[in-house]
C-alpha positions as CSV (number, residue, x, y, z in Angstrom):
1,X,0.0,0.0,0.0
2,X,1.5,3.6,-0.8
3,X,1.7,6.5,1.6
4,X,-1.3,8.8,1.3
5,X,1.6,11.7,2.3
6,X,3.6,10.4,-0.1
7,X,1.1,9.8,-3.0
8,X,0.0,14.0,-2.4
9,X,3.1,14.9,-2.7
10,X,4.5,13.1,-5.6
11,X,1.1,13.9,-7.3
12,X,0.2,17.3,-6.6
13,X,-3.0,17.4,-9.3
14,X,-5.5,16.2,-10.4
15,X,-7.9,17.8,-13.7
16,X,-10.9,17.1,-14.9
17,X,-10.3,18.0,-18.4
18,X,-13.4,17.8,-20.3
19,X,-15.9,15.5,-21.6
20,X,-17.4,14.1,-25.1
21,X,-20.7,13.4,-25.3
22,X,-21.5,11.5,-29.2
23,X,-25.1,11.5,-29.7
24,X,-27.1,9.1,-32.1
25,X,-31.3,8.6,-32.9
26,X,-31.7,6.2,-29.9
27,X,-28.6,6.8,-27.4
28,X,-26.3,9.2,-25.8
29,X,-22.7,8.3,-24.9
30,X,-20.3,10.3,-22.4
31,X,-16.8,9.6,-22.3
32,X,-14.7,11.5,-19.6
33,X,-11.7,12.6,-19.3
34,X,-9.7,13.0,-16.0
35,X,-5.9,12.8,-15.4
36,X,-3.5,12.7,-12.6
37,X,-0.1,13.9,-14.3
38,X,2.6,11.4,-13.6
39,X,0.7,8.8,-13.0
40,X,-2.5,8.2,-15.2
41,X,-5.3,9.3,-17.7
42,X,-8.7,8.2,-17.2
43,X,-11.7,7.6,-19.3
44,X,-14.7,6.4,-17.8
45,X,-18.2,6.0,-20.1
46,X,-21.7,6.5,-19.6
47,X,-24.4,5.3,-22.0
48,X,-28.2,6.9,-22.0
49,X,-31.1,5.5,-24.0
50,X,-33.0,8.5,-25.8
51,X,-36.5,8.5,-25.8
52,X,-38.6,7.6,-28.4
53,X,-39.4,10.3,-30.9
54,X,-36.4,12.8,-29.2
55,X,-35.8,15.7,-31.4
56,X,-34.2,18.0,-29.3
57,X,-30.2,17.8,-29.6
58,X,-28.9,17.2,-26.1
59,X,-25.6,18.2,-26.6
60,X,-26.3,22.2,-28.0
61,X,-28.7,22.0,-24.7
62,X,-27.3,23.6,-21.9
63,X,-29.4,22.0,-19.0
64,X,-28.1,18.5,-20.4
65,X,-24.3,19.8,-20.3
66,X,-24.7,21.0,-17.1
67,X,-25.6,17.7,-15.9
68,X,-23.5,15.5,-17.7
69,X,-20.5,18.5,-16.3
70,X,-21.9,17.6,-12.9
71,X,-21.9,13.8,-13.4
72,X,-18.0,13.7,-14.1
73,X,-17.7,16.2,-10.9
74,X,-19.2,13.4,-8.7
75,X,-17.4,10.2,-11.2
76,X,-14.2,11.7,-10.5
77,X,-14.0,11.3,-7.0
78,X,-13.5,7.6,-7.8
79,X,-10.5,7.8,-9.8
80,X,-9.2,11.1,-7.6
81,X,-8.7,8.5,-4.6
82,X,-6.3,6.5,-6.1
83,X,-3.2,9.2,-5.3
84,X,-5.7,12.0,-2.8
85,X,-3.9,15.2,-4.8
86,X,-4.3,18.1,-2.9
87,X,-5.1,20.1,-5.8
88,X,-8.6,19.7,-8.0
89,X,-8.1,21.6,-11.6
90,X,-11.9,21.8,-13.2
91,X,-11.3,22.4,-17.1
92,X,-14.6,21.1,-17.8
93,X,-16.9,23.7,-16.8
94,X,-17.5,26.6,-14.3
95,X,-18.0,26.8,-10.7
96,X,-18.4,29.1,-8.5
97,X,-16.9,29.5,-5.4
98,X,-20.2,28.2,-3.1
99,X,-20.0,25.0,-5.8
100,X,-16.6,24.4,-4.8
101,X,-17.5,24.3,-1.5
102,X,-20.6,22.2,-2.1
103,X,-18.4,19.3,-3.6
104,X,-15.6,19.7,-0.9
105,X,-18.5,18.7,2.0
106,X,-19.9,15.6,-0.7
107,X,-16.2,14.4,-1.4
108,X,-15.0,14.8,2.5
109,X,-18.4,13.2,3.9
110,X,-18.9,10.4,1.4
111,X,-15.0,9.4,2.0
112,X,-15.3,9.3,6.0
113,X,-15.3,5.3,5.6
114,X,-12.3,6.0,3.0
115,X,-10.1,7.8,5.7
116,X,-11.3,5.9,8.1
117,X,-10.5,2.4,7.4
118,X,-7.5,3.7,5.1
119,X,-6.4,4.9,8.9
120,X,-5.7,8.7,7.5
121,X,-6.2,11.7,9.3
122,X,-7.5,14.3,7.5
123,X,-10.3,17.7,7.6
124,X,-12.3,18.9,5.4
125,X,-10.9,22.3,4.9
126,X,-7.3,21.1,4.1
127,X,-7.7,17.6,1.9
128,X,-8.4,19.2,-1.5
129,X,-8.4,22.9,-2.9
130,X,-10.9,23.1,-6.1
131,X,-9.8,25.4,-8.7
132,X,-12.3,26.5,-11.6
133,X,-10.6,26.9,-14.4
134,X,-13.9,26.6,-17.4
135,X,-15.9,28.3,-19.3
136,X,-19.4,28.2,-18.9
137,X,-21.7,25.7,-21.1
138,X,-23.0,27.1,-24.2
139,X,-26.7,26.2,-25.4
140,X,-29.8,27.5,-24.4
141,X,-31.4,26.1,-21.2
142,X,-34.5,23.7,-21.3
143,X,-35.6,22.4,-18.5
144,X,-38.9,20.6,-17.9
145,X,-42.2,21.5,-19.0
146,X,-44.1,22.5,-16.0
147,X,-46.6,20.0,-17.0
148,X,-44.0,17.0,-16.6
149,X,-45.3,14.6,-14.1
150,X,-44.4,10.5,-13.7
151,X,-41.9,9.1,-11.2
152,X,-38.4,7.8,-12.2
153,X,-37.8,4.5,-10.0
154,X,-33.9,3.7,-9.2
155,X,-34.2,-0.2,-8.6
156,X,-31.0,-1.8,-6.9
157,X,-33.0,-5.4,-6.8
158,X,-32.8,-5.4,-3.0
159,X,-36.3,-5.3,-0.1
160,X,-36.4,-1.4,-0.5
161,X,-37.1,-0.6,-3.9
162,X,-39.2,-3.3,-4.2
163,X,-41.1,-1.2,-1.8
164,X,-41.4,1.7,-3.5
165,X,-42.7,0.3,-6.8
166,X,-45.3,-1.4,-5.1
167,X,-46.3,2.0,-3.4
168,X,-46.2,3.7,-6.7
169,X,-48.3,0.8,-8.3
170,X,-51.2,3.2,-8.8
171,X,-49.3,5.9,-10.6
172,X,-47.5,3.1,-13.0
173,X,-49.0,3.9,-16.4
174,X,-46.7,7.0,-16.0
175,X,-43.4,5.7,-14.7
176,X,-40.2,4.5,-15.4
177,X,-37.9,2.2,-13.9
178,X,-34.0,3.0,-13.6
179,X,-31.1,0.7,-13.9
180,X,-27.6,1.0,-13.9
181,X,-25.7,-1.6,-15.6
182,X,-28.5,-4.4,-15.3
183,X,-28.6,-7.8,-13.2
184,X,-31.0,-10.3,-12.7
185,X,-32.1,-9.2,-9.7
186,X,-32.9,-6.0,-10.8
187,X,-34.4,-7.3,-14.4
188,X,-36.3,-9.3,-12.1
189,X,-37.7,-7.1,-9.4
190,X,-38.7,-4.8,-12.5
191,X,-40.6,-8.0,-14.1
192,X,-42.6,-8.9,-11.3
193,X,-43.8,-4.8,-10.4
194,X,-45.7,-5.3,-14.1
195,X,-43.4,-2.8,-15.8
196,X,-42.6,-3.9,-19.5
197,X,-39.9,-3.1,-21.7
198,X,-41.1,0.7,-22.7
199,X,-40.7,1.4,-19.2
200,X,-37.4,0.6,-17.8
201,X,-34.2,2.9,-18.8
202,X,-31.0,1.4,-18.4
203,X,-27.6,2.8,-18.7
204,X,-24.4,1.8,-18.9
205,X,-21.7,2.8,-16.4
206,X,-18.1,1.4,-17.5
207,X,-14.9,2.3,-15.2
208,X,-11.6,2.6,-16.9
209,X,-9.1,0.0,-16.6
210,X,-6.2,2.2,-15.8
211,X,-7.8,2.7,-12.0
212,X,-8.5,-1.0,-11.4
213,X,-4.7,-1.5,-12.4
214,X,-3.6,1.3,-10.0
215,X,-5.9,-0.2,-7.1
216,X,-4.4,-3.9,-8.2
217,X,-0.8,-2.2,-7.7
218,X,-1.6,-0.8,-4.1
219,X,-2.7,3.1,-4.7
220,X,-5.6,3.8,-2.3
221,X,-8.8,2.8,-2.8
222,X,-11.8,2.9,-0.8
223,X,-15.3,3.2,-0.4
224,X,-16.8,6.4,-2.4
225,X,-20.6,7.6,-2.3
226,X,-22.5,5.3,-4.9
227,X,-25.7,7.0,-4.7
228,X,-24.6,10.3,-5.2
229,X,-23.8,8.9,-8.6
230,X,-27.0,7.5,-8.8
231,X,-28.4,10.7,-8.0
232,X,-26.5,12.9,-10.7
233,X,-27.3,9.9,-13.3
234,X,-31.1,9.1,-12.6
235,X,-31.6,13.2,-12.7
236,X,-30.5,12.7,-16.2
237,X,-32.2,9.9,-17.0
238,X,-35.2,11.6,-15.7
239,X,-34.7,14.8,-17.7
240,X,-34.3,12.5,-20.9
241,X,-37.5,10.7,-20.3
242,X,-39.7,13.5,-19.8
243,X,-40.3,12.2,-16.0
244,X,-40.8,15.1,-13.1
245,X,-39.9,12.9,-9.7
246,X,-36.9,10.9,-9.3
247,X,-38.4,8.7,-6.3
248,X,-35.3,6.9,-4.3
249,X,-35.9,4.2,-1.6
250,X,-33.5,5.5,1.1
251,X,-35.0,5.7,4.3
252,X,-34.8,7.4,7.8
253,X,-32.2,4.5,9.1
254,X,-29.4,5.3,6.7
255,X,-28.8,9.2,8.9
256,X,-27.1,6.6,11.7
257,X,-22.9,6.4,11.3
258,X,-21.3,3.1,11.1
259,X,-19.1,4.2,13.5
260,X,-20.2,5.1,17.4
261,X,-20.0,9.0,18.3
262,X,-18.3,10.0,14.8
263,X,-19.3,11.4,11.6
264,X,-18.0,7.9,9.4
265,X,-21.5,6.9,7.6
266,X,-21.0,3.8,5.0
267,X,-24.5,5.6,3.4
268,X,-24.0,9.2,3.7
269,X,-24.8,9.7,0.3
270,X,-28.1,7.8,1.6
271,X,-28.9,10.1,4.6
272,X,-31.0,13.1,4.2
273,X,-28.1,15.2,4.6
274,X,-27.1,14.6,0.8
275,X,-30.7,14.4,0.0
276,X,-31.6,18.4,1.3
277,X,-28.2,18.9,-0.1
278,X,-28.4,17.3,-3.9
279,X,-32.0,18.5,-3.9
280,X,-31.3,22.6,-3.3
281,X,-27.5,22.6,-5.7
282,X,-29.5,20.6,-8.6
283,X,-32.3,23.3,-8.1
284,X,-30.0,26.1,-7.8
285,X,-27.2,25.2,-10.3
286,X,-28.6,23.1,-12.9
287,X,-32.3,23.4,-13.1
288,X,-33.7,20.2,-14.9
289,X,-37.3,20.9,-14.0
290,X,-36.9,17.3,-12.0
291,X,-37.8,16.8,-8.7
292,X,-35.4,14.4,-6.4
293,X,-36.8,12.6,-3.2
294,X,-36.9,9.2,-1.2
295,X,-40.1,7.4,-1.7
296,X,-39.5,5.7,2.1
297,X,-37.4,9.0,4.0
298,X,-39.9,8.6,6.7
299,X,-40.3,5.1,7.2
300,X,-37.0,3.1,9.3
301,X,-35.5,-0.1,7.8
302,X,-38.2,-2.1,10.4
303,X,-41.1,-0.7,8.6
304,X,-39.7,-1.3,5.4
305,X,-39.5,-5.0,6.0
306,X,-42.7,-5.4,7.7
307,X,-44.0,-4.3,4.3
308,X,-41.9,-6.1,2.4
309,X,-42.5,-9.5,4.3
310,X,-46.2,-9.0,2.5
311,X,-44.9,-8.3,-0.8
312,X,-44.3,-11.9,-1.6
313,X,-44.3,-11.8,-5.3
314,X,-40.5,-10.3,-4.8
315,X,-39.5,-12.8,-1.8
316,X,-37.9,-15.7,-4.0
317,X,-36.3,-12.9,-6.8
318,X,-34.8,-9.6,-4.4
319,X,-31.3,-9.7,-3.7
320,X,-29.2,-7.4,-1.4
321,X,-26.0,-9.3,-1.0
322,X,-23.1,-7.6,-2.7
323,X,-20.6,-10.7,-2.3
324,X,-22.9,-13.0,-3.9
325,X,-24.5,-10.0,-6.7
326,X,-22.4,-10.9,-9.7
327,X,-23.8,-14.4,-9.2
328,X,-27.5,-13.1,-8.4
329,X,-27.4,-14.9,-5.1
330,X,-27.5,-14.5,-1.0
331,X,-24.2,-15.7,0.2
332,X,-25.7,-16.4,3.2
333,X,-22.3,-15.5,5.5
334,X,-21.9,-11.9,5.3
335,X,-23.1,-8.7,7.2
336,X,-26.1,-7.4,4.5
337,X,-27.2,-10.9,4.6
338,X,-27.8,-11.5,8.3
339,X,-29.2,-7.9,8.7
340,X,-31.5,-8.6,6.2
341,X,-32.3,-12.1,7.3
342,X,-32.9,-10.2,11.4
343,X,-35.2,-7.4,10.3
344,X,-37.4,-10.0,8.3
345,X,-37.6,-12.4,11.5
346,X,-40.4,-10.6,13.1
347,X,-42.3,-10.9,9.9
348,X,-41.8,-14.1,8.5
349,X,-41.2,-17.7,10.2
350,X,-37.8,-19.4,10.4
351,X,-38.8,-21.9,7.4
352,X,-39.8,-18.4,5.3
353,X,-36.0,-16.7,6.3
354,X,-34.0,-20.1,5.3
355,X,-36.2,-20.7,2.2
356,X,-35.1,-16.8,1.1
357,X,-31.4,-17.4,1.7
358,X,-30.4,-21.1,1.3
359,X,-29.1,-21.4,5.2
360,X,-29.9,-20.6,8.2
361,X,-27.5,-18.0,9.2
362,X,-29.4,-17.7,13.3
363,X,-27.8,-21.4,14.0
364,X,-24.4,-20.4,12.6
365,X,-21.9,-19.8,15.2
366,X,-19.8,-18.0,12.3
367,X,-22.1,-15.3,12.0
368,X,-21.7,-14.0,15.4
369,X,-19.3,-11.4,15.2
370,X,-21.3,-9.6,12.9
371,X,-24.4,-10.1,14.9
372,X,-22.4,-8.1,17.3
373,X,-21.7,-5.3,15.9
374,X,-25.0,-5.4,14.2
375,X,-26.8,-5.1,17.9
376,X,-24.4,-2.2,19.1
377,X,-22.2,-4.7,20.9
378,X,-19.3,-3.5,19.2
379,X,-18.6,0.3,18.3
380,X,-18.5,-0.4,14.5
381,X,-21.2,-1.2,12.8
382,X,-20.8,-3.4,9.8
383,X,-19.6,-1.3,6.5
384,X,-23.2,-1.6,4.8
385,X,-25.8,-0.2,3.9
386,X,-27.6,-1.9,7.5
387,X,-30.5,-0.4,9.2
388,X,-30.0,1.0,12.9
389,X,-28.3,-0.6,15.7
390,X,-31.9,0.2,18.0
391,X,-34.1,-1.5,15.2
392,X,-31.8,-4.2,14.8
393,X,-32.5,-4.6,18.8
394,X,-35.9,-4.0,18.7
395,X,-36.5,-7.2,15.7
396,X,-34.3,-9.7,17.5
397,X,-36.1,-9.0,20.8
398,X,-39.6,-9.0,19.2
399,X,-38.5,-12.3,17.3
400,X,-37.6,-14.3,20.4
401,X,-40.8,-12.8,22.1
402,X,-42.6,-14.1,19.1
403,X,-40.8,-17.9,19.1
404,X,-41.2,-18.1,22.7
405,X,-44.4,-18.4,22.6
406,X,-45.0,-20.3,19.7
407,X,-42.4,-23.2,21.8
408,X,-40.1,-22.9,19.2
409,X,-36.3,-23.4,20.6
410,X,-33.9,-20.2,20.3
411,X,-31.3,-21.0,17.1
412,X,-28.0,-19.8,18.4
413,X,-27.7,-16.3,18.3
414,X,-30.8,-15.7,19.1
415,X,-29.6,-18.0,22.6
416,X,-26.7,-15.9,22.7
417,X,-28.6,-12.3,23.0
418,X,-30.8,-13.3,25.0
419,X,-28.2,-14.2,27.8
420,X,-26.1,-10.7,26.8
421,X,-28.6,-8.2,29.0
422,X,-29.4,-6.8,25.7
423,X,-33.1,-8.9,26.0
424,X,-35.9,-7.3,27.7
425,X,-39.3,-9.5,27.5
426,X,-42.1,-8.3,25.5
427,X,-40.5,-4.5,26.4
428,X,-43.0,-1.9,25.2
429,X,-40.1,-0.1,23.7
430,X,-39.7,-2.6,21.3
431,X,-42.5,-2.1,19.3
432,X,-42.3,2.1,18.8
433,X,-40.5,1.0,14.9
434,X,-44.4,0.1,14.0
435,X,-45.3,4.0,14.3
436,X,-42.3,5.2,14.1
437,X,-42.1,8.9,11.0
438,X,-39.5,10.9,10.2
439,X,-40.6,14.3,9.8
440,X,-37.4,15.2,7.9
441,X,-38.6,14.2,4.1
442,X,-38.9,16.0,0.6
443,X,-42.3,13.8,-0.2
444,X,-44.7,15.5,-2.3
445,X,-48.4,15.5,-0.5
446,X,-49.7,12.7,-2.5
447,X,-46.8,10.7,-1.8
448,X,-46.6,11.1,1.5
449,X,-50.6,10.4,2.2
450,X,-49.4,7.2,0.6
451,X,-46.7,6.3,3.1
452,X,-49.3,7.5,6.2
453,X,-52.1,4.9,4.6
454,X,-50.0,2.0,3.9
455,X,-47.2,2.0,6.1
456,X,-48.1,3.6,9.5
């Protein structure tokens, strides 16, 4: 592994240079182009489907340059982390100096689990300077018609989105899925919501080879925030399809850091934080008419699952496990996979839980390190995208409650935690995640009247 003192100082820069974007009938392409000198030239790519009967030319419009500019602002970050250079050059476009500042607080906040378990010591005033060094975009603006409406649906394949298309069932005849770089889970989950063909956009996201060397050769490399890519992306997907919302499915329980009494959150770019925050700069800098917000912002991961354990049309298809996701399967041994398996329990029986995963991970001795941190026993929580160390509490308790009664013997962990002191019997407290709102949300009325009726 190379110094990250070092690596800054043997390569002071890096510059976004610019970006192509080659335009066809039925697809645009973007090809990036970002540099560290010394050390390497990168050229990610992004593919977008047009939409049928497009006549406008996206790339002499200026609201679709200023959001392809601000997509290779937040695709940068990715390749930036390789060598950390303390300087930023932006060739590509203008900012001003509040903009700087705005993508200083995203790249510092949604690399806290970067610095953290890269064990650097860093702050946010000091670890990059951005210089603007571009013109503005040419093109007239042209952002939504006023009139727009439908919702564009991001759908990972996992419990959560699943959610919020079955929500949004009612409004379907106007909206669109969203994929980036489709799986079977995700084709799948797409499938069984009754959305067809004419209704799902995929894109293409490739990363360039010269940054999986680096990372194969020992430069840093690190967790960087995914979803604020998915933001920046669906919001042009959105734009290109004519749709008004762009309805995520990140909820209340993603504002909790991994880490005990610090500021390191594995889904920062998940919390409302960068939700209040992408929502005003998109608004304010780019203007796409569009309309970002999470479907299930109120709602905590407990509520989520006690909905999903009644959408059973997804239960043999979703997937959530990112060790076993290039194989479309559960593992059945990591983190995401108990997690998921514990805030199902209360909902589901035991034969339901193994029958979803292939195993049963409660009875696994293996497992219980991560069932400790999990439960707050440990200061870290697992680096996923996990619900709340209290919810987590709240299912396991309610679960053993629940098999208790029924005279059904305790698998392991289960044995375990209720021996820890964690375990209160039938504890009132345990059951405020069934009424539990988050008043902190960007849902429009109708939306939220939705959530009140069928999730509270």
């Amino acid at each position: 592994m190379y110094s990250y003192t070092e690596l800054r100082k043997e390569h002071p820069e890096f510059i976004y240079r610019g970006y192509e974007i080659e335009e066809s009938a039925d697809k645009v392409g973007i090809v990036y182009d970002f540099e560290i000198p010394g050390l390497a030239s990168f050229h990610p790519t992004w593919e977008f489907p047009k939409k049928r009967g497009e006549q406008r030319c996206l790339k002499e419009n200026g609201t679709f340059q200023k959001l392809v500019f601000s997509l290779g602002m937040v695709e940068l970050i990715s390749y930036w982390k390789t060598a950390c250079p303390p300087v930023v050059k932006v060739e590509a476009g203008s900012l001003t100096e509040e903009q700087c500042e705005w993508w200083k607080d995203l790249y510092f906040n949604g690399l806290g689990e970067f610095y953290y378990t890269n064990g650097i010591q860093e702050n946010q005033e000091d670890f990059m300077e951005i210089r603007s060094l571009g013109g503005d975009v040419e093109g007239a603006e042209q952002p939504l018609s006023r009139e727009a409406e439908g919702f564009l649906i991001p759908v990972g394949g996992g419990k959560d989105s699943a959610v919020t298309l079955s929500l949004l069932e009612g409004e379907k005849e106007k909206n669109c899925c969203y994929i980036i770089n489709p799986r079977g889970a995700t084709l799948k989950t797409v499938e069984r919501a009754g959305y067809g063909e004419d209704q799902l956009v995929t894109v293409k996201r490739t990363l360039d080879k010269n940054m999986l060397e680096l990372n194969r050769q020992g430069y840093l490399n690190g967790h960087t925030p995914y979803s604020a890519i998915v933001a920046f992306s669906s919001t042009i997907a959105a734009y290109m399809s004519g749709l008004r919302y762009i309805a995520l499915s990140n909820e209340s329980s993603a504002n909790e850091s991994t880490v005990e009494g610090s500021t390191v959150n594995h889904q920062y770019s998940k919390s409302f934080r960068f939700e209040k925050d992408f929502h005003d700069y998109e608004a304010a800098h780019i203007g796409s008419g569009t309309y970002y917000f999470s479907m299930l912002r109120p709602l905590s991961e407990f509520q989520i699952a006690r909905y999903f354990a009644r959408c059973r049309q997804f239960h043999d298809i979703f997937r959530s496990c990112n060790a076993g996701s290039k194989e479309d399967k559960w593992c059945g041994h990591c983190p995401k996979c108990l997690f998921v398996c514990l805030i199902l329990s209360p909902f589901l029986t035991r034969e339901e839980i193994i029958a979803i995963f292939g195993r049963d991970m409660l009875d696994d001795p293996d497992m219980l390190e991560d069932f400790r941190k999990l439960t707050g026993m440990e200061k870290e929580k697992p680096f996923e995208c996990v619900g709340s160390r209290d919810e987590v509490n709240a299912a396991v308790s309610l679960t053993i409650d629940k098999l208790e009664k029924e005279g059904q013997a305790l698998p392991e962990l289960f044995a375990y935690y209720k021996n820890s002191g964690l375990y209160r019997k039938e504890d009132p407290e345990n059951r405020r995640f069934f009424t539990y709102f988050d008043g902190e949300n960007l849902l429009p009325p109708s939306c939220l009247a939705l959530i009140k009726e069928k999730c509270l």
